[in-house]
C-alpha positions in Angstrom: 83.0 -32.5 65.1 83.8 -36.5 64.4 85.2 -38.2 67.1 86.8 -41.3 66.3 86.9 -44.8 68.1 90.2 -44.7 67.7 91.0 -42.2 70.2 89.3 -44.5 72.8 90.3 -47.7 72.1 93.1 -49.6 74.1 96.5 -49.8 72.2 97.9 -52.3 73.9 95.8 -54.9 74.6 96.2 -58.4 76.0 95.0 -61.1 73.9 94.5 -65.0 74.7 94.5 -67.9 72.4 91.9 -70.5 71.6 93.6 -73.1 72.6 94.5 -71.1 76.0 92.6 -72.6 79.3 90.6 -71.9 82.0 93.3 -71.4 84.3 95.6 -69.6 81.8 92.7 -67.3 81.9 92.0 -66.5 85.7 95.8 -66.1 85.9 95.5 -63.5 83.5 92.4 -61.9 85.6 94.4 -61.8 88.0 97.9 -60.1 87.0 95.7 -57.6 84.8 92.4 -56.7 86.7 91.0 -57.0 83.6 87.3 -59.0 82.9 87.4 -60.4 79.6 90.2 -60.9 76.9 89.9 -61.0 73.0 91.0 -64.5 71.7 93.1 -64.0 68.0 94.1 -66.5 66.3 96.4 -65.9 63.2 96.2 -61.9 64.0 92.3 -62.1 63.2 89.6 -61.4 66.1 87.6 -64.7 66.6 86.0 -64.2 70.0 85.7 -62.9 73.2 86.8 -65.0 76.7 85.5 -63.2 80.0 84.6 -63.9 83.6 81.6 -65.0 83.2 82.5 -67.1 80.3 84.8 -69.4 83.2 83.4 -69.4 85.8 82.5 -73.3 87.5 84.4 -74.4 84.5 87.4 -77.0 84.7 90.4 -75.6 85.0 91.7 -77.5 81.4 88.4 -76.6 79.7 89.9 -74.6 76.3 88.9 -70.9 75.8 87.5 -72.3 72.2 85.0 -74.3 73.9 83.4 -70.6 76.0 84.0 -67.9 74.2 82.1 -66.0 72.2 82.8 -66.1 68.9 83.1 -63.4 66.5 80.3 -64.0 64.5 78.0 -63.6 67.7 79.6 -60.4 68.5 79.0 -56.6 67.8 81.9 -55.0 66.6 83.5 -51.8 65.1 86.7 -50.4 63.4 88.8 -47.5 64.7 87.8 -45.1 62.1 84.2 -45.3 62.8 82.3 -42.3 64.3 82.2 -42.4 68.3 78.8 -41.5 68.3 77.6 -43.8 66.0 78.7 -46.6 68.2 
């Protein structure tokens, strides 16, 4: 039996910008209870923004200058095999 990512992933999920900020962020922490937020630019995946990412930062520091970006990220698409992830 083939489980798919798909039918584990969020649906709805909360994206931030690049050019978002620190304090955009923790006021999205805080509305959503959430840790971390994928920053999209364009519709497209570029990185990854979370807690630990922020925190001592200045609240106008841009999300571009702490994320992690997509290229140092390990990633999969919704049709992929649970188990193989």
């Amino acid at each position: 039996m083939s489980v798919k990512v798909s039918e584990y992933m969020t649906k709805k999920v909360i994206t931030v910008s690049k050019d978002n900020t620190v304090k955009d962020v923790v006021e999205l922490l805080r509305e959503t209870g959430h840790n971390s937020f994928p920053v999209v630019e364009n519709g497209k995946l570029i990185g990854i923004v979370s807690v630990q990412d922020i925190v001592g930062r200045d609240d106008n520091e841009k999300v571009e200058n702490l994320m992690t970006k997509r290229e140092d990220m390990v990633v999969t698409t919704p049709d992929a095999n649970i188990m193989d992830v």
